[in-house]
C-alpha positions in Angstrom: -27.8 -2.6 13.2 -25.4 -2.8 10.9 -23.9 0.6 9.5 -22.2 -0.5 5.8 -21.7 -4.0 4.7 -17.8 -5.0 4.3 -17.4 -6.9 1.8 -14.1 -9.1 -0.2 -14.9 -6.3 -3.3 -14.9 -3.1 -1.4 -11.8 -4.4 0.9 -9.8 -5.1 -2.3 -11.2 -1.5 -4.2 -9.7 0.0 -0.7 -6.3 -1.8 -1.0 -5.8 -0.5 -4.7 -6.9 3.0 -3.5 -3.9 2.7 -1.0 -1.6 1.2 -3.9 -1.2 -1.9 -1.8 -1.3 -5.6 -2.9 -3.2 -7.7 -1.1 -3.3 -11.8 -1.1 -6.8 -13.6 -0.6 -6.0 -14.4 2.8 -5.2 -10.6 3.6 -8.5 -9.7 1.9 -10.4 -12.3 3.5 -8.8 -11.4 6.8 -9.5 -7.9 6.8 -13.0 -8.1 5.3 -13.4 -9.7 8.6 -11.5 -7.0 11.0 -13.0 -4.6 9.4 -16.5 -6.0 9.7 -16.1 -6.2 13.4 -14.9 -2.5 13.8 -18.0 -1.1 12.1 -20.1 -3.4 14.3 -18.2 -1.7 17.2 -18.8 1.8 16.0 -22.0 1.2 15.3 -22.3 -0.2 18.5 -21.3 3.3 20.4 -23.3 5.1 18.0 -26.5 3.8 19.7 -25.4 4.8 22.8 -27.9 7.6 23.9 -26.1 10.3 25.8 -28.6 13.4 26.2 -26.9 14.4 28.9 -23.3 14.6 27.8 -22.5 17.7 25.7 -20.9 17.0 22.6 -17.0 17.5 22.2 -14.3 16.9 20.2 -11.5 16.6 22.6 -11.8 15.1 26.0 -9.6 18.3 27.3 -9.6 21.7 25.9 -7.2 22.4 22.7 -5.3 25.5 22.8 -2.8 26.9 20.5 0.7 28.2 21.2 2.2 30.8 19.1 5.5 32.0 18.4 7.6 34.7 16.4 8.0 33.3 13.2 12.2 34.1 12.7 14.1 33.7 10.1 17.1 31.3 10.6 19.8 29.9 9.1 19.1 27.9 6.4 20.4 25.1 3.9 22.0 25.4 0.6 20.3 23.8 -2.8 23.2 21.9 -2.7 23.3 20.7 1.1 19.4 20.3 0.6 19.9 17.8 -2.3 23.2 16.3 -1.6 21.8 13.2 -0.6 18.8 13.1 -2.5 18.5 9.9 -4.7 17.8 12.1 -7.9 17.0 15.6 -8.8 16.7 17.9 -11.5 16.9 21.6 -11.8 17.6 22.3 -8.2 14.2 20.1 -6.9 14.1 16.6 -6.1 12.7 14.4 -8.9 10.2 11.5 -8.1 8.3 9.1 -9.8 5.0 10.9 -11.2 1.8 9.0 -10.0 -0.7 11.6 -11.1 -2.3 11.3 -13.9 -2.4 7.4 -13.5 -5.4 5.3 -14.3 -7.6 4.8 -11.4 
């Protein structure tokens, strides 16, 4: 069963979501390595497992707290000093918001 069709359209619609070019050959090539791992998941979705308890991790998560302590810290100046451009004490980057979709 197949879960979504891939197709050359939705492979290139994902590649301008990303911002990245893509030749025919890349779409073509993906719209097939992509194909094959939604077959695959797919594939391990069927698998019926009633007796295996759902997790998220194989092993069990925990988190490890510490003080949180003030340190020393950089200057504006040390923090931009190397910064390719910046502009009232921030860096300064190209704006992409906004942008046609």
């Amino acid at each position: 069963m197949r879960v979504s069709e891939i197709t050359p359209e939705l492979v290139r619609h994902l590649g301008m979501l990303a911002r990245i070019r893509l030749s025919d050959e890349e779409v073509d090539r993906l719209t097939g390595q992509l194909s094959v791992i939604v077959d695959n998941i797919a594939k391990v979705s069927e698998v019926v497992t009633p007796d295996v308890a759902a997790t998220s991790h194989p092993i069990p998560l925990q988190n490890v707290f510490r003080a949180d302590e003030v340190g020393t810290m950089l200057t504006v100046e040390q923090v931009l000093q190397n910064a390719p451009d910046a502009a009232d004490s921030r860096f300064k980057v190209t704006a992409i918001l906004g942008e046609e979709q």
